[in-house]
N, C-alpha and C positions, 0 to 999 in steps of 0.2 A: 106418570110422574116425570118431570122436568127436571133433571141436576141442573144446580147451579155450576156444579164441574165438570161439563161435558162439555165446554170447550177444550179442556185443556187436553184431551186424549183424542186424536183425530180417527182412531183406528174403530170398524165397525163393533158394534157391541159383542157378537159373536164370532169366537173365535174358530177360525175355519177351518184348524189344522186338527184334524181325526186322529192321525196317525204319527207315530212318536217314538223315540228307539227306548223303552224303560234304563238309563246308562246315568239318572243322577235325582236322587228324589227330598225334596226339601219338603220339612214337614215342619210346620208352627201349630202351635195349641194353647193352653190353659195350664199345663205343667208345671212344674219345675218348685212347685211352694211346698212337697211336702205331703200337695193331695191323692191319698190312696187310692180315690175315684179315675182321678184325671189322671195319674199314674199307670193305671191299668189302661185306660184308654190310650194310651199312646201307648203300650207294652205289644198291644194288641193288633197297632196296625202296625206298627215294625216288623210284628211275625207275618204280617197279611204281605206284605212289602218283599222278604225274604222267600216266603212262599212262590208267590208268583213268579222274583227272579231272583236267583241267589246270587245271581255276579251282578244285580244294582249297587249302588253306593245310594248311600242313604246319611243325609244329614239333619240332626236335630236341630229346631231354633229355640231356644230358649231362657231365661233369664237367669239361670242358673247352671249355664254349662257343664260346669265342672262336676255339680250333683248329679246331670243330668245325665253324661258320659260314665259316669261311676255307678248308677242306678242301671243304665239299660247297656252301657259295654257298647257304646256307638259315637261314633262323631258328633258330637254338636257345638254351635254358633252360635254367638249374642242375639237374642231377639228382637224385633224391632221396638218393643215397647221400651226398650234399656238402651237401643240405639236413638231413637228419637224423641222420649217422654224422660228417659232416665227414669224408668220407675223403680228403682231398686233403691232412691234414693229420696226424692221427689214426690209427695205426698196428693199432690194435685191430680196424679194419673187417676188415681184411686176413686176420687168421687168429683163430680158434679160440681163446677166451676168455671166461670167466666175466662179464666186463662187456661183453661185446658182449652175451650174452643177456639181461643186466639190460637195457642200452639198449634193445633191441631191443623188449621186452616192454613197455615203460614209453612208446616211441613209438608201439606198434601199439596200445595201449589209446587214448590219449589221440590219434589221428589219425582211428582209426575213430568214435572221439565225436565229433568234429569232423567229422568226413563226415556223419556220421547231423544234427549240428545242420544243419549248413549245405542240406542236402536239405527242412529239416522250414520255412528263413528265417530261422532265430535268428543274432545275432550272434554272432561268434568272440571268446573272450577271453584265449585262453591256446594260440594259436600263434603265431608268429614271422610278420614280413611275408612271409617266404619262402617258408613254410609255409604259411600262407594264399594266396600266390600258386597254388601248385604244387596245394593243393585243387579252387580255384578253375578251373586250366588243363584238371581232371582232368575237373569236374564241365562246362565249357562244351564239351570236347571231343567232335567227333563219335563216337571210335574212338581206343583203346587198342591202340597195337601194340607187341608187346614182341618187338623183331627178332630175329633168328638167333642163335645162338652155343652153347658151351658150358659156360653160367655157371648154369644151373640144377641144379645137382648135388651130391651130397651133398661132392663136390671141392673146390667153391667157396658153402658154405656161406652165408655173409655175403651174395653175390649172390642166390642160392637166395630166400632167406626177406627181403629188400629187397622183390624183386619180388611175393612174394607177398603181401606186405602193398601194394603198389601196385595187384594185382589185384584185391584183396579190399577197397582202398576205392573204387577206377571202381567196383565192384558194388553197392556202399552207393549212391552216386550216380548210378548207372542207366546207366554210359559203359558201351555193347559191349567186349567187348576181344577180340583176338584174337592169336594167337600164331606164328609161320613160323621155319623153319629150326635147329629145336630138337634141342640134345641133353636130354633130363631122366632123374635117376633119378641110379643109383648114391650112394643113401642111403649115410650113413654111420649113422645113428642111427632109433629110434623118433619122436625130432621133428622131427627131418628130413621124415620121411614125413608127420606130422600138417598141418605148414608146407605141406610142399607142395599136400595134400590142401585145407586152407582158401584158398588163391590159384586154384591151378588148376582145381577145381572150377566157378568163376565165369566161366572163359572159354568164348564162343562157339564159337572154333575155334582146334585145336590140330595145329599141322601143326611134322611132325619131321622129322628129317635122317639118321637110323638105322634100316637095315631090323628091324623086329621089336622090335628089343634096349629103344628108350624106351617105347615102346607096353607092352611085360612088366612095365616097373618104374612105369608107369601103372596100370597092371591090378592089380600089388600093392601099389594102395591104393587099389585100388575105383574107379578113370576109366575108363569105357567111352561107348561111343559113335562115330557118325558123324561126328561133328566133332572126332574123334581117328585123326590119318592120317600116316603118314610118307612122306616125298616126297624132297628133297636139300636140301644146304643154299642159303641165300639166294645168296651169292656165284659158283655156280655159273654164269649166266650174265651175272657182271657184264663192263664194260668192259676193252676190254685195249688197249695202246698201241698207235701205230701202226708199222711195217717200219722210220722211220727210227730213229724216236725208239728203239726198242730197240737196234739198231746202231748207233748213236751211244753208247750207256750200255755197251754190251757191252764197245766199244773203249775208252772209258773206263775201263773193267775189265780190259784188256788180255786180252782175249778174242777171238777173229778170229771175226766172226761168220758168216764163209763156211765155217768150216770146224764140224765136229760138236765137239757138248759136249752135257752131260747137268750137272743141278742136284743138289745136295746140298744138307738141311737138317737141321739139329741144334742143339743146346737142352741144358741143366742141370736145366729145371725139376723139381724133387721128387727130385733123383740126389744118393745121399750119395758120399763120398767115394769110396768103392771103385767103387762103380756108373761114377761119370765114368769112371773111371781103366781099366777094362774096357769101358766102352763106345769110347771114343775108341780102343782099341785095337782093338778088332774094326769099330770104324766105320770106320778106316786101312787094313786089310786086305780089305776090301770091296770098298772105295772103290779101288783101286789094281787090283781084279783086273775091273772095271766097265773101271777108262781104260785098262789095257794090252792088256787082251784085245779090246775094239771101238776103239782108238785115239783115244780121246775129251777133249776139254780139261773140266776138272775145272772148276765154277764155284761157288761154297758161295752158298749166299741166304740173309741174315737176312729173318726178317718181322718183325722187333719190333728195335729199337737193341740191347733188352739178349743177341740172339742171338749179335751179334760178337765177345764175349769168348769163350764157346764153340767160335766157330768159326775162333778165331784159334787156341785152344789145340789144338783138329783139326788144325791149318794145317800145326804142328810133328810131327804123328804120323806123318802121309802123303810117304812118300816118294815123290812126286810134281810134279808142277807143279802146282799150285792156285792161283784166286785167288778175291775175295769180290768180290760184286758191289757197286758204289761206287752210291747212289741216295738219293733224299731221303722213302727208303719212300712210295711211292707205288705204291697196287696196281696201278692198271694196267699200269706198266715191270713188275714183278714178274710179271704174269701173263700181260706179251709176252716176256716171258727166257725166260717157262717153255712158252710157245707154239711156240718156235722152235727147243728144245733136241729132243733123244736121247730122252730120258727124264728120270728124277725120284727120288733116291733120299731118303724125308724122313722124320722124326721127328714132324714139328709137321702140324693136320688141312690147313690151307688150301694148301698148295703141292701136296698130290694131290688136293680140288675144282679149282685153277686149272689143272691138268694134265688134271683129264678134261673140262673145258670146254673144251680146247683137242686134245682125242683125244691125248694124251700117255701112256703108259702111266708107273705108279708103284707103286715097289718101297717098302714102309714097314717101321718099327720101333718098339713101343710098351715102355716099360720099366715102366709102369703100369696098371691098371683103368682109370682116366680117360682117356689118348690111346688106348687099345687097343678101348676104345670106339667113341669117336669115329673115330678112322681106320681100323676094321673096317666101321663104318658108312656110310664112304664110300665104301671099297673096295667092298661088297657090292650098291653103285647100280649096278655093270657085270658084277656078278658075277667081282670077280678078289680076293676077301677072302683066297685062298690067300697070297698077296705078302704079307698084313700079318703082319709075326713077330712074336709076344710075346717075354718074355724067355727064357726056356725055347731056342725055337728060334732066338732071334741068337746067344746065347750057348754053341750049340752046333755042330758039325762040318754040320745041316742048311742052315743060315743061309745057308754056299759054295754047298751044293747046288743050293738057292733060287735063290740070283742068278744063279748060270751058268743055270740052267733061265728065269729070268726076260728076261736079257739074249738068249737065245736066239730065244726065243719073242716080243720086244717088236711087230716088225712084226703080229702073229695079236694080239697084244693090242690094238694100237692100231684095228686093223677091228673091232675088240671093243665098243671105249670108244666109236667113232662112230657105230655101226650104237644103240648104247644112248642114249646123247646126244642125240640125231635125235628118240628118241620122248620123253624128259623134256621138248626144245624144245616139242613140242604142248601142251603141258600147263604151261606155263608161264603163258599167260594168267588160268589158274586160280587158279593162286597166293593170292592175294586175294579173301575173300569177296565177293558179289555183295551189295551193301545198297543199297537205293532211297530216295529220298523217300518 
């Protein structure tokens, strides 16, 4: 594939420099809104970051600085989506419009020049202080890391082609970058693929969270290589609360934590009308033949604030006892509720990583390409990708079958998930490229 914007970066596509003093580490992600997933995954490499060197400085990018510095106790900076889209404000960033790709093209011409001057000493005259800042952070930075998530995808477009105009100007400016816990691919478009093709290109290493499936949609557009590897997602081995602090929140939730429960999680996102309207019905019929056939207290878990409405409107389907877990989203509580539970039956990717971090086995359901994705790719880390149903088989008479076969089997799953688990931990250390002075 051919960029149309490869004139504008004269510099070879690979970047030649190996070696690097770890002394200032700039990290961009999907953060910052609130998500218990995405939270963890940036928790996760901060610790990976400090581990490796504890006298780095490390700076957060993101759109909510303030949240963001008060959540993880570290430095952080406006991100380029608020520097250049204003999306904190600007609704256009968000979705699939004709002036997002005006903006978009009319920022990556006019950044990448600004990269190229600023590399060459020439003064800047035609960015904003902020934008100059964010150059400037780009070019002193030892290390571009663009953390975990599932925002590089023809799904979330707007994110997709951000970043990769963020990659493609560290490259202009000679910043390594490197990439962990990625979903990418499921183009929607031919410039989709092109976008992606000119960002990704430039990075040193590219470590994903999907067996096979991102690596395919890499290869079809011409990314090959050793420093393209799939592995798990970032958050897999983050932090999880401690015995009290969960049982103190459980009962809060009026949950008896001595006795068994299993988690629920479920979502609207991309469901039209009917969709909700049949999923909620067959999510109620699931869900009730999980709590009456193992005897289990029903607990729904939001990871994001805006789950609750969803899972309120669940609330009413299930003729059941249910309740939602009351918390100030914070992943760790999240990822001791789900440490301590039965099992896991969930819609959204991160509640079945924080399950099989914790040997928890998890029953899923995708209504889309995008989470069907994603949560096939996680399920696939222990080998139980059978559990993830697309729409096809929820919304069929197999769906029952599934779960009676799934509840049956949880204890053989769960020596499943630990016996797999055990060998990801050795390999943990890896995570993060080796770079020296």
């Amino acid at each position: 594939i051919v960029s149309p914007f490869r004139f504008i970066s004269y510099i070879p596509s690979k970047n030649k420099r190996k070696y690097v003093k770890l002394n200032y580490i700039l990290i961009n992600g999907g953060y910052g809104y609130g998500n218990v997933g995405d939270e963890a995954q940036l928790s996760s490499n901060i610790e990976r970051w400090k581990k490796k060197d504890p006298q780095s400085k490390i700076t957060i990018l993101s759109p909510h600085p303030e949240y963001t510095s008060e959540h993880h106790k570290i430095s952080s900076k406006i991100a380029p989506r608020v520097i250049w889209f204003n999306s904190n404000k600007r609704a256009y960033y968000w979705f699939n419009n004709p002036y997002f790709y005006f903006r978009f093209l009319l920022i990556a011409f006019r950044h990448c020049i600004s990269a190229n001057l600023i590399k060459l000493g020439f003064p800047l005259s035609f960015t904003s202080k902020e934008e100059t800042n964010l150059l400037l952070d780009i070019k002193n930075a030892s290390i571009l890391h663009i953390s975990g998530g599932g925002f590089l995808t023809g799904m979330t477009r707007s994110r997709l082609w951000e970043n990769m105009l963020l990659l493609r100007i560290a490259h202009i400016l000679k910043t390594p970058s490197i990439l962990t816990g990625q979903t990418i691919g499921v183009f929607k478009s031919l410039s989709d693929k092109i976008i992606a093709y000119w960002g990704l290109s430039t990075a040193q290493s590219i470590k994903l969270r999907d067996k096979n499936a991102s690596e395919n949609d890499l290869k079809s557009i011409r990314l090959f290589g050793s420093h393209i590897a799939s592995y798990y997602d970032d958050a897999l081995f983050c932090k999880t609360a401690d015995k009290k602090t969960v049982y103190e929140t459980l009962k809060k939730s009026e949950i008896d934590p001595l006795k068994p429960y299993f988690i629920v999680n479920y979502h609207f996102w991309g469901m039209t009308d009917k969709v909700k309207k049949d999923s909620q019905e067959k999510m109620s019929n699931l869900i009730e033949l999980i709590g009456k056939k193992e005897k289990l207290q029903v607990l729904f878990l939001p990871m994001t604030p805006s789950d609750i409405g969803p899972l309120n409107d669940l609330k009413t389907k299930v003729n059941f006892d249910v309740k939602i877990l009351s918390y100030e989203f914070d992943f760790k509580i999240a990822r001791g509720v789900i440490g301590h539970s039965e099992c896991v039956f969930a819609m959204k990717h991160h509640p079945i990583i924080f399950a099989y971090g914790e040997s928890i086995p998890a029953l899923s359901v995708c209504l889309d390409d995008y989470y069907y994705r994603k949560n096939k790719g996680a399920m696939s880390l222990v080998g139980q990708e059978k559990y993830c149903m697309d729409q096809n088989i929820f919304f069929s008479d197999q769906s029952t079958q599934l779960t009676e076969e799934f509840i049956n089997k949880r204890y053989e799953l769960k020596n499943q998930i630990d016996k797999k688990i055990k060998e990801y931990y050795n390999i943990e250390k890896d995570m993060l490229p080796n770079y020296y002075p």
